[in-house]
TORTOR-333302 format. One record per residue: residue in three letters; y negated, x negated, z of N, C-alpha, C in turn. Coordinates in steps of 0.1 Angstrom, whole numbers, plus 2048, in hexadecimal, padded with zeros to 3 digits. Layout:
<sites>
ALAYXZYXZYXZ ...
</sites>
This chain:
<sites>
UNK2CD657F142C9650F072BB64AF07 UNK2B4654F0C2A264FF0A2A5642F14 UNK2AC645F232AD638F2A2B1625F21 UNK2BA629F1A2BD61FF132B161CF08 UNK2AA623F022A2625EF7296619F01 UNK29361AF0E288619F1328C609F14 UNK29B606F1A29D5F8F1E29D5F0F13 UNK2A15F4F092A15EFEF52925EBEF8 UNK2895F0EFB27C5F8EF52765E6EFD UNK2785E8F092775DEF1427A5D0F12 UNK2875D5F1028A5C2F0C2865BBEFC UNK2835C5EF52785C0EE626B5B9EEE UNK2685C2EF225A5BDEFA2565B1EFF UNK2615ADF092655A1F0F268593F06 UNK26F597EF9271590EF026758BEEA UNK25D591EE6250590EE0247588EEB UNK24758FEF923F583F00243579F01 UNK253577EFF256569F0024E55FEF4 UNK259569EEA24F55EEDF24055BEE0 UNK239563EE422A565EE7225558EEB UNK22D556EFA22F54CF0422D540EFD UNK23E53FEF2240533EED23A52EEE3 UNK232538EDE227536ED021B52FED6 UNK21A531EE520A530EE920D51FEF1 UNK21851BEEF21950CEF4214503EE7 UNK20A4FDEE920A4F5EDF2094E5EE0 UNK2154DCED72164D2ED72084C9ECF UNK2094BCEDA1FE4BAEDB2004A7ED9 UNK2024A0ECB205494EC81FC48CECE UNK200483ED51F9472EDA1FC466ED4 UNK1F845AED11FC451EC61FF443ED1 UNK20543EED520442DEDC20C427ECA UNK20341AECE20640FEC7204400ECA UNK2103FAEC92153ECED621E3E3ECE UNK2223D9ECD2293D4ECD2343D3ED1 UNK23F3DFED224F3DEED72573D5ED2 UNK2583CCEC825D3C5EBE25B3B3EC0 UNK25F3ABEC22573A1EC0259397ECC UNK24F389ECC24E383EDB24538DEE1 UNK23E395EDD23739BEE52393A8EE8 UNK2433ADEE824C3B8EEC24B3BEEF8 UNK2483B4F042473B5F1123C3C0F13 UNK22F3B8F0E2233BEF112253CDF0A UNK22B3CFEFD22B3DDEF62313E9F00 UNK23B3E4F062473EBF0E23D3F2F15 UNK2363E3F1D2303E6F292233F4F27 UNK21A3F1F1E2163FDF18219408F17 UNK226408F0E229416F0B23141CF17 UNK235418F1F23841CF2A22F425F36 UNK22241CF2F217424F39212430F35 UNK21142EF2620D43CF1B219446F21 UNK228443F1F23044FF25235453F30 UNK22E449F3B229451F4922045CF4D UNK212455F43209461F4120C46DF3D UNK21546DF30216479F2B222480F32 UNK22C47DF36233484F4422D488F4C UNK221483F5521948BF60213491F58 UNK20A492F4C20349DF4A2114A9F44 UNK2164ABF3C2224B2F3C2244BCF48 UNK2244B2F522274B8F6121D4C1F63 UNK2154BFF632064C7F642064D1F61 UNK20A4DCF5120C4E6F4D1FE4E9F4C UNK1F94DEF461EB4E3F421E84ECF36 UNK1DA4F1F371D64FCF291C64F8F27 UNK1CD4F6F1C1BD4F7F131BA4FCF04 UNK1AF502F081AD50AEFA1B8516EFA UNK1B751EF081C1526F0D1CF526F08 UNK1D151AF071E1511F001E850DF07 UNK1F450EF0D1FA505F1B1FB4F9F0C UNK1FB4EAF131FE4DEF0D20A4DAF0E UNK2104D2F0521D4CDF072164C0EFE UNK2144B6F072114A7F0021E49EEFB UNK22049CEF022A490EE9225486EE5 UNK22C47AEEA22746FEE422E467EDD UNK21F461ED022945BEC422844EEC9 UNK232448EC6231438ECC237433EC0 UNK22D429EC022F41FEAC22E410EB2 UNK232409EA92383F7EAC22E3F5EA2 UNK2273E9EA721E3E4EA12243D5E9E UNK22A3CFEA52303C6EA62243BBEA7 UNK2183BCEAD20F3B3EB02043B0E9F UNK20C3B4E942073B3E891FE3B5E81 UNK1F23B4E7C1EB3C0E781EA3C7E6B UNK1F43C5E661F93CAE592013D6E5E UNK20D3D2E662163DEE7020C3E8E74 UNK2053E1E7A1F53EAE821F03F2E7B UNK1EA3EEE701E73F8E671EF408E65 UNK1F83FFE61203407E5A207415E61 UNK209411E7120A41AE7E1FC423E7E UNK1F341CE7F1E8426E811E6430E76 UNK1E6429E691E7439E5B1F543FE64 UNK1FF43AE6620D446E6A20744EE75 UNK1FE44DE801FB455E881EE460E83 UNK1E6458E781DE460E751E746EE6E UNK1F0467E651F4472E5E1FF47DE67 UNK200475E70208480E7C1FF48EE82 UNK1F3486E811E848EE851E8491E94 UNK1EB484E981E9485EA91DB488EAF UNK1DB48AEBC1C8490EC01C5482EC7 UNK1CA478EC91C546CEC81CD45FED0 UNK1CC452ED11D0445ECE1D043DED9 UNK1D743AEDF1D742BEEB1DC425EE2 UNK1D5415EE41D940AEDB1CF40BED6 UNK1CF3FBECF1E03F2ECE1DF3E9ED7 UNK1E83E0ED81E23D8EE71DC3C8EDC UNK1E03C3ED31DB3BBED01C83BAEC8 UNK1BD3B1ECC1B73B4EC31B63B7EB2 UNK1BE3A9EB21C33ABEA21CA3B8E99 UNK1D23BCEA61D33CEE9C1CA3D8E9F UNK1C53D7EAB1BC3DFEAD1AE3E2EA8 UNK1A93D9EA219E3D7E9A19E3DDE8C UNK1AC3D6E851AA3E1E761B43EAE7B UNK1B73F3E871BC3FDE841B0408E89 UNK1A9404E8C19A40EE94192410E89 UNK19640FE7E18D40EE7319641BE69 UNK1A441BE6B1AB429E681A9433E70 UNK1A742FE7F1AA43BE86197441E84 UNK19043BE8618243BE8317F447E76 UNK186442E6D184448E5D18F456E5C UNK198457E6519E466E6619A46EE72 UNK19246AE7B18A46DE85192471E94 UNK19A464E961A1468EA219E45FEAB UNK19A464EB6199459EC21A4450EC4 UNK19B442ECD1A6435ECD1A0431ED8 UNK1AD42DEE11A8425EEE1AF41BEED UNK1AA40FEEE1B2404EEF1B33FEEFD UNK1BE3FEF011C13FDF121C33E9F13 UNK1C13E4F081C33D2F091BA3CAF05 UNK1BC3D4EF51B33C9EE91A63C8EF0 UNK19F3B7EEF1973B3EFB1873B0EEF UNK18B3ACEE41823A9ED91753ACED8 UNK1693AAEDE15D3B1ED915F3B5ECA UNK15D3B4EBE15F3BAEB61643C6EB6 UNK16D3CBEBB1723D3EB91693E5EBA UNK15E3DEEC81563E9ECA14B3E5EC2 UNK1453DEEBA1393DBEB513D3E0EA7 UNK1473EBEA31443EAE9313F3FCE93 UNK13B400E9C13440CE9E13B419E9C UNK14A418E9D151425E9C14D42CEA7 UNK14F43AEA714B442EB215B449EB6 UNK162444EB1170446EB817943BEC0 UNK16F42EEC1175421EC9173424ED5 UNK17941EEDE17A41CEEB185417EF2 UNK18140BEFF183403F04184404F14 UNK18A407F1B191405F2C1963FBF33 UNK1903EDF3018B3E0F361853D8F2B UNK17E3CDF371773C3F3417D3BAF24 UNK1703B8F201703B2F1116F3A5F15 UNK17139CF0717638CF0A16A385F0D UNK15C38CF0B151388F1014F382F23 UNK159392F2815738CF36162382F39 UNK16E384F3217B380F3417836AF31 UNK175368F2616E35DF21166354F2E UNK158358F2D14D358F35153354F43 UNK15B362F4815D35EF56167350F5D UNK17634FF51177342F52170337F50 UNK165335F4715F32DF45158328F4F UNK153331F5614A335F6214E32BF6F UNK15C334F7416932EF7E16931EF78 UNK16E319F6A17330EF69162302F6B UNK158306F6814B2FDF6E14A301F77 UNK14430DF8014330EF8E14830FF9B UNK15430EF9615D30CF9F16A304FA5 UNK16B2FEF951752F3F951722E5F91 UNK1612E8F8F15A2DCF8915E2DAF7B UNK1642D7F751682D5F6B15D2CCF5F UNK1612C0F5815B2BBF5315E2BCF41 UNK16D2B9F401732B8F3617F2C2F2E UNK17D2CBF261892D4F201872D4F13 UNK1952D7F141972D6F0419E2EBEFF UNK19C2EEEF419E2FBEF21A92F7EE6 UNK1B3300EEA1BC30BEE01BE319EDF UNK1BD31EECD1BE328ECD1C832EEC4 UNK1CA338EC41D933BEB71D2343EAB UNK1C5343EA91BD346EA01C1358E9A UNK1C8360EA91C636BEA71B436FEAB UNK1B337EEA61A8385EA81A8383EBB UNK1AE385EC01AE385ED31AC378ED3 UNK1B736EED21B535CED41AB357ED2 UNK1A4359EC419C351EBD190356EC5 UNK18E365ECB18036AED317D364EDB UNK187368EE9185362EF1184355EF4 UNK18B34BEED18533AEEB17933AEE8 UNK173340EDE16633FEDB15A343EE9 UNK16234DEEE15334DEF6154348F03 UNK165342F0C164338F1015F327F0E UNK15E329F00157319EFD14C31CEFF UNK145325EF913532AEF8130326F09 UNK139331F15131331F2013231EF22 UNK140319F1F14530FF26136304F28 UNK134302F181292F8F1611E2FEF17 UNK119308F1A10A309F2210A309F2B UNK11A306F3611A300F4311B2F6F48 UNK11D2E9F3C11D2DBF3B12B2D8F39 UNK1302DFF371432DBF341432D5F28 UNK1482CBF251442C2F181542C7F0F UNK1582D0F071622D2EFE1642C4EF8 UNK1732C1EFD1782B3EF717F2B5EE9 UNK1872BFEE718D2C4EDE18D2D1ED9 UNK1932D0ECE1982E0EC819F2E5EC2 UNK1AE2E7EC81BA2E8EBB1B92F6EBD UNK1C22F7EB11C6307EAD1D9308EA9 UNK1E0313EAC1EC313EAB1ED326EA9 UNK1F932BEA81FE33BE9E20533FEB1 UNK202349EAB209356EB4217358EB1 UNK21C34DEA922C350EA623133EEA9 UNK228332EB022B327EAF231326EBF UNK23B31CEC324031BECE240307ECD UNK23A2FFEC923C2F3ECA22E2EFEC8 UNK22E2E8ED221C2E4ED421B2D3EDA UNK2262CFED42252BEEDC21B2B9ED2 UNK2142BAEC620B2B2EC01FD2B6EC0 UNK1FB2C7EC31EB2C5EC91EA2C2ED5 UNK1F32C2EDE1ED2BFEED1F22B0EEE UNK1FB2AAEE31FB29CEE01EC294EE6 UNK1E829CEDA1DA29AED61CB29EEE1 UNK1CD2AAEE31CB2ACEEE1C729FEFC UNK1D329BF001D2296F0C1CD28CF0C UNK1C9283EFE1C8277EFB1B5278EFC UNK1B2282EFC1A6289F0019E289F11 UNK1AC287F181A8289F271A3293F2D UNK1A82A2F261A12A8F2C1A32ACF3D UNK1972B7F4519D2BCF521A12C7F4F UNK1A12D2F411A52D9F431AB2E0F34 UNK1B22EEF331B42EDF221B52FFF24 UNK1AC304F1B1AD310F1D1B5312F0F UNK1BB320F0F1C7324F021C5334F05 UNK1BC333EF41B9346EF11CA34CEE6 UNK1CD351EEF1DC357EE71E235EEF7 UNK1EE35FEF01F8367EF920035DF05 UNK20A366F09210361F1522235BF0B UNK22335DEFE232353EF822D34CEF3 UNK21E345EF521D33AEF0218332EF7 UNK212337F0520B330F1021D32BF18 UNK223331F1922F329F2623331FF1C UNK23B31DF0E23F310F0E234305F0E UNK22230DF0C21F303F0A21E2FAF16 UNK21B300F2521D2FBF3122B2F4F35 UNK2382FAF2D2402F1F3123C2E3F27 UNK2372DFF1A2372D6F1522A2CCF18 UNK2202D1F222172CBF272202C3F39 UNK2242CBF3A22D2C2F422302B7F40 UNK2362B6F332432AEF2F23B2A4F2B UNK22B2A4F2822629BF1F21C295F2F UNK21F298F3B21B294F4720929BF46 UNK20F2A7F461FC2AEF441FA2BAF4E UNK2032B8F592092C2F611FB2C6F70 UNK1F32BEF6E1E92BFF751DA2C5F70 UNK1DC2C6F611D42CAF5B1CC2D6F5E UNK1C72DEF601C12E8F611C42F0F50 UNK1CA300F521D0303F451C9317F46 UNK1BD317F421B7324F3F1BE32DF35 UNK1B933AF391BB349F2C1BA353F32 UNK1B635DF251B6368F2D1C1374F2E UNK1BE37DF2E1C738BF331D2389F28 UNK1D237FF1B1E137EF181EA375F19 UNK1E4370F261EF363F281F2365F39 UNK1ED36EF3E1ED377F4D1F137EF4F UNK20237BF4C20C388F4C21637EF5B UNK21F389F6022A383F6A23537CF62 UNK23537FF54240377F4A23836CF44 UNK22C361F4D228356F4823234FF51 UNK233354F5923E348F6624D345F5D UNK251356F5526134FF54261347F45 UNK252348F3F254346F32251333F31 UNK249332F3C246325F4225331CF4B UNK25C323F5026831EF4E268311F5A UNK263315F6625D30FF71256305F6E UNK24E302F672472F6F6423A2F7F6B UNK2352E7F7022B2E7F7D21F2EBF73 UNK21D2ECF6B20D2EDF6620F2FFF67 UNK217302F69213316F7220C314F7A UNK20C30CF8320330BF901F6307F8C UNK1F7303F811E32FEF801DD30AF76 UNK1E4318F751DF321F691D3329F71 UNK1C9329F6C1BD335F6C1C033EF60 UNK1BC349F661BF355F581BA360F5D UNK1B0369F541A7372F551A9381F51 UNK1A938AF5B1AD39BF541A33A1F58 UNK1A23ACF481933AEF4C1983BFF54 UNK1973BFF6119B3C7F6C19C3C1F72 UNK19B3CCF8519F3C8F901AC3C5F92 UNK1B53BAF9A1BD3BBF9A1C63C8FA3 UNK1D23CAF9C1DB3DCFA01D63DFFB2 UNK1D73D3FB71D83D1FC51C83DAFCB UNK1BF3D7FBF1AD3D9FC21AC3E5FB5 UNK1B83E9FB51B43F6FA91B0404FB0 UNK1A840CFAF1AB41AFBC1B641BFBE UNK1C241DFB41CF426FB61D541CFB3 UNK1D440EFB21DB406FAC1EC406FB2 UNK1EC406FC01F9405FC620840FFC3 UNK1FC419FC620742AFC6207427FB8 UNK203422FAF204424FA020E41BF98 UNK20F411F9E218407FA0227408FA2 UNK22840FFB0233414FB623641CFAE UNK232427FA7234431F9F23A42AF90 UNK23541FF8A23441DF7F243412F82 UNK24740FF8D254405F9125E411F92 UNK25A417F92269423F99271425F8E UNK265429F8226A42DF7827041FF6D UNK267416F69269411F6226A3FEF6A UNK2753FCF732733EFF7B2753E9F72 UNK26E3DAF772703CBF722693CDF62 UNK2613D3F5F2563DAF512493D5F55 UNK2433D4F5F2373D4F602343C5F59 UNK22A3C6F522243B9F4C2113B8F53 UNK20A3BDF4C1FB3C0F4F1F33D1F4B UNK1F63D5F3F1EC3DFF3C1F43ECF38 UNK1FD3EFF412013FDF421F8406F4A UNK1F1400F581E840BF5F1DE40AF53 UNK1D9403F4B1D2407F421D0411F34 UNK1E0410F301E341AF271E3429F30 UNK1E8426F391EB437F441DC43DF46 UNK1D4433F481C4439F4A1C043DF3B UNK1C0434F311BC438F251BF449F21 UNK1CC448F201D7454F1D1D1461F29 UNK1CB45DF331C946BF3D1B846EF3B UNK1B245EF341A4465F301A046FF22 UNK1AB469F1A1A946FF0B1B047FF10 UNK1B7486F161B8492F1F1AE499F24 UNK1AA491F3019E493F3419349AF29 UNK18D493F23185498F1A18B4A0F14 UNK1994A4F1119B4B1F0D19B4BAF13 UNK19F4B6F1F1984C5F2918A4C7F2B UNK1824B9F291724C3F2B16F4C7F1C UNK1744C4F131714CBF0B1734D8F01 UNK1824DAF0D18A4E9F0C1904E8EFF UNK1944DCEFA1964DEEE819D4CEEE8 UNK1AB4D0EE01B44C0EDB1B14BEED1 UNK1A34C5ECD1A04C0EBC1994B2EBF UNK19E4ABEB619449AEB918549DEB4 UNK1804A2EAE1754A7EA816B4ACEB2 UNK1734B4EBD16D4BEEC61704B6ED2 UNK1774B5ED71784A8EE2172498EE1 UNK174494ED5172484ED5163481ED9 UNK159489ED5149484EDD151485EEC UNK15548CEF315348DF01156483F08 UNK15F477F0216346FF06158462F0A UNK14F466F01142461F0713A463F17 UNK142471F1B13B476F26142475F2E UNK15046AF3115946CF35154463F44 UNK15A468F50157465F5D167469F63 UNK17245FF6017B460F65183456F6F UNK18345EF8118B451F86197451F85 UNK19B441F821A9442F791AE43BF84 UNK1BB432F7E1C642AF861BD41AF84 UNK1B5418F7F1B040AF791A040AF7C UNK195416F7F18C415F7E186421F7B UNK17B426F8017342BF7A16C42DF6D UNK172434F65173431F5816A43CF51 UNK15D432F4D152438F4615042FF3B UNK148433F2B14B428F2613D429F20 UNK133420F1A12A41CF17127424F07 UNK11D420F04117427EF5122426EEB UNK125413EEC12F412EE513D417EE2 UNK145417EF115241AEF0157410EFC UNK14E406F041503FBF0A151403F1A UNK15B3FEF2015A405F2D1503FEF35 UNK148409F3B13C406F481413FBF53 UNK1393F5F5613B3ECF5F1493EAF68 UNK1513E2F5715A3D9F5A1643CFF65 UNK16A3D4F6D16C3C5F771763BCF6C UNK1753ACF7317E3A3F6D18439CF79 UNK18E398F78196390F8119D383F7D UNK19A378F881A436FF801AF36AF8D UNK1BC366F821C4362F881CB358F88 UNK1D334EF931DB347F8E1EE348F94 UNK1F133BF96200342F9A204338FA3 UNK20D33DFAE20D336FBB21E33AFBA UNK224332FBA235331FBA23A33AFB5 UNK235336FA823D341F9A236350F9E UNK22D352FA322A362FA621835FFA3 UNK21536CF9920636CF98200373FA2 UNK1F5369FA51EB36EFB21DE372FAC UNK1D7378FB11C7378FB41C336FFBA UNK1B536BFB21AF365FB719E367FBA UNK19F373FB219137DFBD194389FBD 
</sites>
């Protein structure tokens, strides 16, 4: 009898440490926010894909902190490139009470949504939004894991006078927060390098028919036409610069018009071959881990890659990071550390400045040689 009394006695025990066990895992919310929805769906995919690569290897990890084994979940919200949606997502994450934010990829949501995540005090890494503004409004919860439209701007401008000579361009932008930046500070470097701006139209992030500014446009002569917006509004406009015999032109942008879906959205048209386009990163090839990270990120999710998933993957394993040096998933108690942060990632060395701006930035530009995007430093 006592024998049985002891095995009862035993397996209570066991019961309680389990629960013990299962009480001491604590789930641990992460926020991405992208555009899954929309023409710009590609780039969202591409994102959140990289956010739930990350949080699968850390998972794998069986990490503990705050003598907690972790179990990371991640909330993934549709912004739909909007910044109304944007908003809206960022209060839904606040009030989820996640320990903090990759995203958003566009500037325009990312700007007024850093101003919710700011005011409920959760960290935000933005793995796209390229905007200076974005780090100049003094939150101490912003932060950024590539180059801003400052270098992105500048360095085509740079390329298109010193290196391609260039005399004459004309600028389009789709008068988003991203488009409208980076035009500005490619015209800025352009003409204090003697580039004489012949024109200046403006067109929407939702417009696909562009035969009357580049009408206009060509009637201008320019050698070249830079366009601050995305990659569904840069391919037809290359196929309609074709059509209007402007196929020789020289056709700039930056990191949102420098996707591998500029070739199909361009629709073989020869003015692909005359594109320069700027990311502010090394390219995957000149990343430390870029290759193996690559390979890894194709196994899982093929024919997905666009541009800034090794960037969400690094974001997502720095805001971690800092939770391990700071032994705590509280944003309160972790989020200074992220100032101290000295992480080598899949994209760079990732340290970030007073602001939130990552430490010395690389940029790359590219163009495209038989439907396939190259390097071209």
């Amino acid at each position: 009898m006592q024998a049985k009394v002891n095995v009862i006695v035993a397996a209570a025990l066991l019961g309680i440490a389990g629960a013990a066990s299962a009480q001491d895992v604590q789930v641990v919310k992460l926020g991405h926010v992208g555009p899954v929805s929309g023409a710009q769906a590609h780039y969202g995919k591409d994102n959140e894909n990289g956010a739930r690569l990350a949080v699968e290897e850390l998972n794998s990890q069986n990490l503990v902190i705050g003598g907690k084994k972790i179990k990371f979940e991640l909330l993934a919200e549709d912004d739909g490139a909007d910044p109304k949606q944007g908003t809206a997502a960022a209060q839904k994450l606040c009030d989820a009470k996640v320990a903090g934010v990759v995203g958003h990829l566009n500037s325009g949501t990312t700007i007024p949504a850093s101003k919710i995540y700011n005011d409920c005090g959760i960290p935000q890494i933005t793995p796209s939004a390229t905007n200076p503004k974005y780090s100049q409004q003094g939150y101490k919860t912003a932060f950024r894991v590539l180059a801003n439209d400052n270098a992105l701007g500048a360095g085509l401008a740079l390329h298109a006078a010193n290196n391609l000579k260039l005399k004459n361009v004309a600028i389009i932008d789709d008068r988003t927060a991203y488009g409208q930046g980076v035009a500005e500070v490619f015209k800025k470097t352009a003409q204090a390098r003697g580039i004489n701006i012949v024109d200046e139209q403006y067109t929407t992030d939702k417009a696909t028919d562009f035969m009357a500014i580049l009408t206009a446009i060509k009637s201008k002569k320019p050698d070249g036409v830079f366009y601050g917006g995305m990659d569904p509004q840069a391919g037809p406009m290359l196929r309609q610069m074709d059509q209007l015999g402007m196929s020789n032109v020289k056709f700039f942008g930056g990191d949102g018009i420098c996707t591998p879906k500029l070739a199909e959205l361009s629709a073989g048209a020869k003015a692909l071959g005359n594109v320069v386009c700027a990311e502010g990163g090394a390219s995957l090839e000149k990343m430390p881990n870029g290759k193996a990270w690559r390979a890894k990120y194709d196994a899982k999710f093929p024919g997905q890659f666009q541009i800034y998933s090794p960037y969400v993957y690094d974001a997502t394993m720095v805001l971690v990071d800092a939770m391990k040096r700071a032994n705590s998933v509280d944003p309160k108690v972790y989020g200074p550390k992220l100032f101290e942060t000295n992480y080598k990632g899949v994209t760079a060395n990732v340290a970030f400045e007073a602001d939130g701006e990552l430490k010395n930035p690389a940029m790359t530009l590219y163009t495209y040689k038989d439907g396939k995007k190259v390097a071209l430093n």
